[in-house]
C-alpha angles and dihedrals in degrees: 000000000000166000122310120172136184111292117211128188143170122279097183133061117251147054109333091231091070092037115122095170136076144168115215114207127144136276138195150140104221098025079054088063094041096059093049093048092054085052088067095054098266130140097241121180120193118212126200146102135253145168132292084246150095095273097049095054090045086054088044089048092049101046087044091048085075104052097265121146101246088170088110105053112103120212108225110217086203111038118052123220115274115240136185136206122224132210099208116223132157086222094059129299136247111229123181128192141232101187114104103130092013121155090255100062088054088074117117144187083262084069082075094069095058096059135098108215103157097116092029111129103183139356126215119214134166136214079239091075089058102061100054100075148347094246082052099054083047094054093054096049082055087055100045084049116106092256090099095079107194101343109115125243117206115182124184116202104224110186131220127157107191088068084057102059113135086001143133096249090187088077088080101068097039084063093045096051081058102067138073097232123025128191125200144173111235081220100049093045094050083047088054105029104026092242133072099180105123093226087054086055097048086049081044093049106023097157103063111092084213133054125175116182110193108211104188116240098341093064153254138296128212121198120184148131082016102303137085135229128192117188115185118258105246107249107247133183094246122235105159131335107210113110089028092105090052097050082050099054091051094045089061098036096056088050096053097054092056091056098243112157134263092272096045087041096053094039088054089055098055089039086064108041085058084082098063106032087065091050138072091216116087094240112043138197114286135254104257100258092231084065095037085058093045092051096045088060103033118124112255089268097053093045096054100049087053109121128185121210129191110272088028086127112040 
């Protein structure tokens, strides 16, 4: 559950002030995750709302392209679909956002009453949602409340602070020591909170069964049940790195709900994040699934001297 907007990029070299050319695709954090989820054979629903316009069919065409459940998303007559605008870069790209007013902050806790949720095993959320809009933030906090029984609840922080800006950031934790899983960026949580070991976040979000910490390219780092595994990044040729975090986050998620282990959890989560992470596009091609069961199940040696070029996976 939330917001995607229309994603555009450049589709020319050079400085994007002089760029005419530009290539519209779609972007966002939790439709990220539910394509990725619907690659692995889940139902997975998207839920979300977006203008009466171009851009918010196009969104709608795309997300449904990979299998994923759009029946929920409702089109708003009166607010347009946000879009952003990215400044691709292999160090790291600046993205900035068109989405003040957009359909999706419009969303509400009422949202929750028009849901069927009887066969629903788990819902992704991001601290993302929260910053849109005071109904939003509302809406997750209905979400994080004990009414979900024994539905999981995975939030990933996701961090932007642009959207912060003049607000109350404690808010943040309060919402991740609400849910069952939690996924965070070792960089994004030293940025907010001012610490990215994994053992100060678990002081620092003590609640959640599951905690994933994302450590870039060196690794991640799971905590639960009262121990800690750390499984290797795979090392990857780079393209861009937007829409890594979000394969992540389904990788492991998948995983988890099939009940694999820490090890195969964590390794599920890198090997899908390699899609993305070769492409310019925020979800990515996916690793062939002959090579994804292989991995999963290398011995240590054989995982760490895996390297991903560009065109691996074509």
């Amino acid at each position: 559950m939330g917001e995607s907007m229309a994603l555009f990029v450049p589709a020319e070299p050079g400085p994007t002030h002089e760029v005419t050319t530009w290539t519209r695709t779609v972007g966002g954090a939790e439709s990220n995750v539910a394509c990725h989820l619907a690659r692995f054979g889940w139902h997975s629903r998207w839920v979300s709302a977006l203008g009466q316009d171009a851009f918010g069919q196009a969104i709608l065409d795309r997300i449904g392209s990979f299998g994923v459940d759009t029946a929920d998303v409702a089109r708003d007559e009166h607010r347009p679909t946000g879009l952003y605008v990215k400044e691709a870069d292999a160090g790291g790209s600046t993205v900035r956002y068109f989405r003040r007013g957009s359909a999706a902050s419009g969303m509400g806790p009422e949202l929750l009453q028009t849901l069927n949720l009887d066969r629903t095993a788990l819902i992704h959320v991001s601290g993302i949602t929260a910053a849109l809009s005071e109904s939003c933030l509302a809406l997750l906090t209905a979400i994080l409340d004990p009414w979900r029984g024994d539905r999981l609840v995975s939030f990933d922080l996701n961090w932007r602070p642009a959207l912060w800006r003049g607000r109350d950031t404690s808010v943040l934790a309060e919402l991740a020591n609400k849910a069952d899983i939690v996924l965070v960026g070792s960089d994004e949580a030293e940025a907010l909170w001012g610490v990215g070991d994994p053992a100060a976040l678990r002081e620092l979000l003590p609640e959640p069964r599951t905690l994933v910490v994302k450590q870039a390219e060196q690794g991640a780092t799971l905590v639960e049940n009262g121990s800690t595994h750390f499984e290797p990044a795979l090392k990857v040729d780079v393209v861009e790195p937007v829409g890594a975090g979000d394969a992540f986050a389904a990788g492991f998620l998948s995983a988890h709900l099939d009940g694999l282990d820490a090890a195969r959890r964590l390794r599920q989560g890198h090997l899908t994040a390699v899609g993305s992470l070769l492409t310019r596009d925020d979800v990515g091609e996916p690793v062939p699934l002959p090579r994804r069961a292989e991995l999963l199940a290398a011995d240590p040696a054989t995982w760490a001297a895996t390297h991903f070029t560009a065109g691996a996976l074509a």
